[in-house]
C-alpha positions as CSV (number, residue, x, y, z in Angstrom):
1,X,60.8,172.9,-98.0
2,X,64.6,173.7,-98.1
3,X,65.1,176.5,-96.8
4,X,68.6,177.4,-99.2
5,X,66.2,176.5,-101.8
6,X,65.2,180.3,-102.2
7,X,67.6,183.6,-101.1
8,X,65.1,185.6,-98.7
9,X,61.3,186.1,-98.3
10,X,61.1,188.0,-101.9
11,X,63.1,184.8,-103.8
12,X,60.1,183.1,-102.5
13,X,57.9,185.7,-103.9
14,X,60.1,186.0,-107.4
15,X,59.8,181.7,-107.1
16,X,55.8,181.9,-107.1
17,X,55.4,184.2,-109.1
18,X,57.4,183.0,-111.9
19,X,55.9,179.0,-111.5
20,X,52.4,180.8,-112.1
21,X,53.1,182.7,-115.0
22,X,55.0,179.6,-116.8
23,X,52.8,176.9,-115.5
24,X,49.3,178.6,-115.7
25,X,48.5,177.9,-112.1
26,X,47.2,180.0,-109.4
27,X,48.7,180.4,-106.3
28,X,47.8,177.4,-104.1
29,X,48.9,175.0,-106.9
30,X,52.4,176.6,-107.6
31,X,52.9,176.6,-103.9
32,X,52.6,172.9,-103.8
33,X,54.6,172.4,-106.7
34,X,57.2,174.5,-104.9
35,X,56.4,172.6,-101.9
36,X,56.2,176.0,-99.6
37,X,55.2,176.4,-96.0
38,X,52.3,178.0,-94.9
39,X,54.5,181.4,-93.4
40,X,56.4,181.4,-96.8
41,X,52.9,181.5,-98.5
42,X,51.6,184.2,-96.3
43,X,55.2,186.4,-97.1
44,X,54.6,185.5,-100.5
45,X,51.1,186.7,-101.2
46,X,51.8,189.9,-99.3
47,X,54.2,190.8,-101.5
48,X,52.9,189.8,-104.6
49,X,49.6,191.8,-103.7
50,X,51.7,194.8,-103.0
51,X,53.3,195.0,-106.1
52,X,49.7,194.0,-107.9
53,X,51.4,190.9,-109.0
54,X,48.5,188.7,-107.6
55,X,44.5,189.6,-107.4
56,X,43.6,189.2,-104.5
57,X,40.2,188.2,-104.9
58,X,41.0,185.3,-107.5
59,X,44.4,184.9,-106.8
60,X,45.7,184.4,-109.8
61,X,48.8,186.2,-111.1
62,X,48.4,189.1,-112.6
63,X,50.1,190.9,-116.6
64,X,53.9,192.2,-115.5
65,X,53.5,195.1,-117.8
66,X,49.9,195.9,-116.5
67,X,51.4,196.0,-112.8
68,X,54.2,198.5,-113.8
69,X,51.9,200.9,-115.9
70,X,49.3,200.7,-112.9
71,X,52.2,201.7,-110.6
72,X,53.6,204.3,-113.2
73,X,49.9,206.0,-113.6
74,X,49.7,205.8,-109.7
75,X,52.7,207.8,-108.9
76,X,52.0,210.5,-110.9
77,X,48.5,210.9,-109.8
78,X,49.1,210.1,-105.8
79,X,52.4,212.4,-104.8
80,X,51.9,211.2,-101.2
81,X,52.7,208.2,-101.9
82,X,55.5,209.1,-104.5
83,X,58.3,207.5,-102.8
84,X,56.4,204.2,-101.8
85,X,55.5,203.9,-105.4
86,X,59.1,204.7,-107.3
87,X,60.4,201.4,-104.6
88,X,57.6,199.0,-106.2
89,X,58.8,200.1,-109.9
90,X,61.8,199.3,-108.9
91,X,61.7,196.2,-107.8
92,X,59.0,195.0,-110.8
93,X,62.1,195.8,-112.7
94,X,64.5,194.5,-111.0
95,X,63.6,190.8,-109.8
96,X,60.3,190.4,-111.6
97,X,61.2,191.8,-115.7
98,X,63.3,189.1,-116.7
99,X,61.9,186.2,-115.4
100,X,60.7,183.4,-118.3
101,X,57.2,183.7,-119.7
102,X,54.9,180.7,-121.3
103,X,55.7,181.2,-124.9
104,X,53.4,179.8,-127.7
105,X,54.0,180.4,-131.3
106,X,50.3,179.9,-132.0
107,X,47.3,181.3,-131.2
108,X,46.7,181.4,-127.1
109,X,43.1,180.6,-126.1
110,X,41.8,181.1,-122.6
111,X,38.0,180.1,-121.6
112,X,35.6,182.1,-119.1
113,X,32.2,180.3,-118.2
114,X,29.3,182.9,-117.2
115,X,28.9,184.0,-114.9
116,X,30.9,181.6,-112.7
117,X,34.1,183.7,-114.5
118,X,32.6,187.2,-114.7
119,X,34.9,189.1,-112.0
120,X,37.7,187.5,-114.0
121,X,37.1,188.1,-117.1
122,X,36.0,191.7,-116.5
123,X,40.0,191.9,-114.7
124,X,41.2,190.7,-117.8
125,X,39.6,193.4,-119.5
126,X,40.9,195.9,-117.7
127,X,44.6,194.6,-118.2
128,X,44.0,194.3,-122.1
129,X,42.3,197.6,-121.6
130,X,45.5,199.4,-119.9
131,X,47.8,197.4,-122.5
132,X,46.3,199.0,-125.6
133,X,48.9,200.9,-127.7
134,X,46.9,201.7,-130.9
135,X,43.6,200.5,-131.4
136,X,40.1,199.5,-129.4
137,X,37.4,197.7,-131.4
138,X,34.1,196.0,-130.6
139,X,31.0,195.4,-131.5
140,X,27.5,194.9,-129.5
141,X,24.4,193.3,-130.7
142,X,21.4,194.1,-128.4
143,X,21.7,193.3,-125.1
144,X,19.8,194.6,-121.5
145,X,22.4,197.4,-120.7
146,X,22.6,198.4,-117.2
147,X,24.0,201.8,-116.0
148,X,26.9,199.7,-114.6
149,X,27.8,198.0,-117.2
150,X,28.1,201.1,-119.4
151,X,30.0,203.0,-116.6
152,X,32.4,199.8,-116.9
153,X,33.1,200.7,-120.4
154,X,33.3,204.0,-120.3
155,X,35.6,204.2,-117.8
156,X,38.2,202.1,-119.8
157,X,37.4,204.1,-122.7
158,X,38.4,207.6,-120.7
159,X,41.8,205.7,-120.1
160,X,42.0,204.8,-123.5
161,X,41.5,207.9,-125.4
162,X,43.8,209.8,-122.9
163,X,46.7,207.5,-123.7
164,X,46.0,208.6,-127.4
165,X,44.2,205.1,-128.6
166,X,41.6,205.3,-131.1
167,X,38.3,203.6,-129.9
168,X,35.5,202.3,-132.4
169,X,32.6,201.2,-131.3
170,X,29.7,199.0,-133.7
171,X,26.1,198.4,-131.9
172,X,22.6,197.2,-133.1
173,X,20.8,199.3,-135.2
174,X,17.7,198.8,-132.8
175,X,19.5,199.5,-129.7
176,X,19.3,203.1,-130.3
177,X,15.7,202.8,-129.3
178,X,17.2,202.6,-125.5
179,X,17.0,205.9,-123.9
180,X,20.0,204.4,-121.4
181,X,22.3,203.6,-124.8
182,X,20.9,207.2,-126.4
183,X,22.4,208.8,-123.4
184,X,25.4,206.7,-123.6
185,X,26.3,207.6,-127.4
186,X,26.3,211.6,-126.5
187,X,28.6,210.6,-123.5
188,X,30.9,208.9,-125.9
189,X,30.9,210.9,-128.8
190,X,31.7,213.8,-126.7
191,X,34.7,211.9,-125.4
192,X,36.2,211.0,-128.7
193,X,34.5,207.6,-129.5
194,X,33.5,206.9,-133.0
195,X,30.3,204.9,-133.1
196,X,28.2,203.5,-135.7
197,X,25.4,201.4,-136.3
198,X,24.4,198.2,-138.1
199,X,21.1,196.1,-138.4
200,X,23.1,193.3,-138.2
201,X,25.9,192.2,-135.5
202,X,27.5,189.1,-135.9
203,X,28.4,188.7,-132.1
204,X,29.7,190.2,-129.2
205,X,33.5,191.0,-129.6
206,X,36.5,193.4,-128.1
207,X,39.5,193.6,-130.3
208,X,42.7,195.2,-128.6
209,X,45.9,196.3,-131.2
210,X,44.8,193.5,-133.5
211,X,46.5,190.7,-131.7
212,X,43.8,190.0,-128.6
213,X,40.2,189.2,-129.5
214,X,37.9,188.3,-126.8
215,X,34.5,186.5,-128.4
216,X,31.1,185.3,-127.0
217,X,31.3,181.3,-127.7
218,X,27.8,181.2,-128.8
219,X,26.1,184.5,-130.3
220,X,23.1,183.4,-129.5
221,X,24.1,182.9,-125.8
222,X,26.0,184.7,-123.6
223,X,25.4,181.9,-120.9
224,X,28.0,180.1,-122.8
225,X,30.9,182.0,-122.1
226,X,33.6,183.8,-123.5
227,X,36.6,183.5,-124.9
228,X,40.2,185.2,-125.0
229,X,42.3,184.2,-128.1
230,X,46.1,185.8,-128.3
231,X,47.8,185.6,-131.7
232,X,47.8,183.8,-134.4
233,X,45.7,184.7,-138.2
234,X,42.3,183.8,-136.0
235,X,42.3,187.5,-134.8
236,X,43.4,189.2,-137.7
237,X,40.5,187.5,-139.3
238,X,38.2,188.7,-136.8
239,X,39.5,192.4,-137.1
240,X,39.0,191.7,-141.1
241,X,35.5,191.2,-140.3
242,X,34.9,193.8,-138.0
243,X,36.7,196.2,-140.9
244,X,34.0,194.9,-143.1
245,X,31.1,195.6,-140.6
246,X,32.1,198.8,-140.2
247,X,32.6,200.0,-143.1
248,X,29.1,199.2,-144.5
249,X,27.2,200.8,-141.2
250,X,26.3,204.1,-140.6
251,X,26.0,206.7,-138.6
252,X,23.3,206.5,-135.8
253,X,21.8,210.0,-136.5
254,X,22.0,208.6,-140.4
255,X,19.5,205.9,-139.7
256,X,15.8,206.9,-140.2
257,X,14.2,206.9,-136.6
258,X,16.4,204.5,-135.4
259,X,17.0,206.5,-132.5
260,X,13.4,206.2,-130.6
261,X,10.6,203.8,-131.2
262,X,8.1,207.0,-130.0
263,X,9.1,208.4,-133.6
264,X,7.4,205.7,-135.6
265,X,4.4,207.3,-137.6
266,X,1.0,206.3,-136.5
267,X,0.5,204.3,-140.2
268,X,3.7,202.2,-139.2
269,X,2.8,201.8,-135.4
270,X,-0.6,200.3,-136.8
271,X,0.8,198.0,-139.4
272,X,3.3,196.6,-136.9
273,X,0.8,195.7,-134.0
274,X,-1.1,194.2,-136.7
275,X,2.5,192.5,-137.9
276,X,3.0,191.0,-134.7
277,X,-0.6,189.6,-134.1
278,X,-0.1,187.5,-137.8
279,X,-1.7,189.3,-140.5
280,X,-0.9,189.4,-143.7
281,X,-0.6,192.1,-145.9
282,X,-4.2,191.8,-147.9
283,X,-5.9,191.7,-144.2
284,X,-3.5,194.6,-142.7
285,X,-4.8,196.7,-146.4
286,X,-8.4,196.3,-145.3
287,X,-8.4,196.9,-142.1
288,X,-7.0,200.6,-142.7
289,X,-8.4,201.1,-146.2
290,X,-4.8,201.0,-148.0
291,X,-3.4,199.4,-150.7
292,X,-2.0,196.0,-150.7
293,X,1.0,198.1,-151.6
294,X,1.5,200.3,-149.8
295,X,0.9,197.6,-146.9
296,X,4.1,196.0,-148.0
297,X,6.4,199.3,-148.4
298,X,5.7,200.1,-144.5
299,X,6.5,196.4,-143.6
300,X,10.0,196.6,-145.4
301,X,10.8,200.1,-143.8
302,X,9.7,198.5,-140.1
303,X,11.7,195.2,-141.3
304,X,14.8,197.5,-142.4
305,X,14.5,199.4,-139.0
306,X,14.3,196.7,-136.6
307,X,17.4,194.8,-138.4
308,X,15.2,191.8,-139.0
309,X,15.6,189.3,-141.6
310,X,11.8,188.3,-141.2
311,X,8.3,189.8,-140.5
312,X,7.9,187.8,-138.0
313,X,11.3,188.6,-136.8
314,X,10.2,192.2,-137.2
315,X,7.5,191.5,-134.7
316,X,9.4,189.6,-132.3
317,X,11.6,192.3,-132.2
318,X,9.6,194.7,-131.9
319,X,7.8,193.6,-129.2
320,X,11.2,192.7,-126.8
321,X,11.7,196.4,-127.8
322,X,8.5,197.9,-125.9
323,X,7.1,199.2,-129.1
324,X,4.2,197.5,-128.8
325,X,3.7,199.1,-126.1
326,X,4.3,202.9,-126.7
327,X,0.4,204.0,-127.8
C-alpha cells in the first residue's frame, strides 16, 4: 500500500477500524480491502486490542461505547493503572468517536449458529449487557442449566442492577423442581431481580431497553441458532409479548409445589407413574380403590403443575424431570 495513504501507525488503526464497523467485516477482510502490509496489520491489531476495539479471540471489532464504559469502569476500579487508562479514553474520543457507523433505518438482524458462534454470541451479550440504560428482560423455558451458565448470568446481572437497571426475569414453571435453579432464585432475589413463573414459555429471549431482542430461531431447538434483531416494531412486539407473559405469571413461592417434585403427595406420585405407563383414568381408579373422579382432579393438578398441555405431555414431562424417579 501507499504509504501517504494513512498519517502514522494509529491512521492505520483509525482506517481498520472504521472499514469494519461500516463494512461488517472482520479484520483480515478490511485489511485486504485497504490493501495493508503484514507490519501495518500487526501495528494495527495491537492497538485496536489495547483499546478493546478488536476481540482478540474472534477478531472482530468490537461496540465504541462498550470499549469506553469498559475503560471508564476500569479506571475507577484499578488506580494503578489510572493514568494508562485516562490515555486510552482519550484517544477512543479523540480519533475513534466520530468516525461513520453502518446506519439502517430498519430493523438490524445478525445470525449466530450453535454452537459454532457461542463464544460470540455470549461477547455480544456482554456488550448489550454493559449498554443497558433502563431495562433487562428475558424469559427461559426449561433447559439443562449448568453452574456456569448461571454464573454467566448472574454476573451481568450484578453489573446491571449496580448501574440502577431493572432486571425481570420469566422461567418455566417446572424448572423450579431443579435444586441448581432453586438455589439460583434465592441468589437473585437477594440481589434485586424480580422473577416469576409460567407453565408456559414461548421461547428463549433477552430483551435489552426495548430496542435489542436476541431470540432462539427455533423454540423447539436451540441447535438452530440465535438471533440478534436491532430496531424496528419487531422488538417492541416481542417486549409486548413478554409484557403479556408476565403479567399473567406468578410468583414461584405462589405456585403449589412447583418448587420440588419430592413435595408431590403420595396419591399424585402414584397416579403419575401410572400416567406415564398409559392408563386411563377408570384403570388408575381401580387400581387404588378411588373414584373415577377423583382420578381425573389429581391428573389436572399434575397437568397444571408440570405446564403440560396433555397427559401424556404430563408424563413426558415428568419423567425428563426425575420424578419418576424420586420413590
Amino acid at each position: 500500500m501507499d504509504s501517504g495513504a494513512f498519517s502514522g501507525d494509529d491512521g492505520v488503526a483509525r482506517s481498520l477500524y472504521a472499514r469494519m464497523r461500516q463494512e461488517g467485516e472482520s479484520l483480515s477482510e478490511a485489511a485486504a480491502k485497504l490493501s495493508l502490509t503484514a507490519a501495518d496489520i500487526d501495528r494495527a491489531r495491537d492497538e485496536l486490542t489495547r483499546l478493546q476495539l478488536l476481540n482478540p479471540e474472534t477478531q472482530a471489532a468490537t461496540d465504541l461505547t462498550a470499549a469506553l464504559n469498559r475503560s471508564l469502569h476500569s479506571s475507577h476500579r484499578m488506580l494503578d493503572n489510572l493514568v494508562e487508562q485516562h490515555v486510552k479514553i482519550a484517544t477512543l474520543a479523540k480519533h475513534y468517536l466520530g468516525l461513520p457507523e453502518r446506519m439502517d433505518n430498519h430493523a438490524n438482524i445478525e445470525y449466530f449458529s450453535w454452537p459454532r458462534d457461542r463464544r460470540q454470541l455470549h461477547d455480544r451479550l456482554d456488550e448489550l449487557s454493559e449498554l443497558a440504560e433502563h431495562e433487562v428482560l428475558d424469559m427461559h423455558p426449561i433447559a439443562a442449566w449448568t453452574r456456569e451458565s448461571l454464573d454467566a448470568g448472574l454476573t451481568r446481572s450484578e453489573a446491571n442492577i449496580r448501574n440502577g437497571v431493572r432486571v425481570r426475569t420469566l422461567h418455566a414453571q417446572i424448572a423450579m423442581s431443579n435444586p441448581l435453579v432453586r438455589e439460583y432464585t434465592a441468589r437473585w432475589r437477594e440481589l434485586g431481580i424480580e422473577i416469576r413463573v409460567t407453565p408456559v414459555i414461548p421461547t428463549r429471549m433477552l430483551i435489552y431497553d426495548r430496542t435489542t431482542a436476541v431470540v432462539q430461531t427455533d423454540p423447539e431447538d436451540l441447535d438452530a441458532g440465535t438471533v440478534l434483531i436491532r430496531g424496528g416494531g419487531v422488538v417492541k412486539s416481542l417486549a409486548a409479548i413478554y409484557d403479556y407473559c408476565w403479567t399473567t405469571a406468578s410468583e414461584p413461592e405462589d405456585v403449589p409445589r412447583s418448587a420440588d417434585g419430592s413435595s408431590l403427595t403420595e396419591q399424585q406420585r402414584a397416579v403419575l407413574r401410572m400416567l406415564a405407563a398409559g392408563m386411563k383414568d377408570s384403570a388408575i381408579a381401580r387400581s387404588m380403590g378411588v373414584s373415577t373422579r377423583t382420578v381425573t382432579r389429581v391428573v389436572g393438578e399434575l397437568t397444571v403443575l408440570l405446564g403440560a398441555g396433555s397427559r401424556f405431555q404430563a408424563g413426558v414431562r415428568a419423567a425428563r424431570l426425575g420424578w419418576l424417579d424420586i420413590h
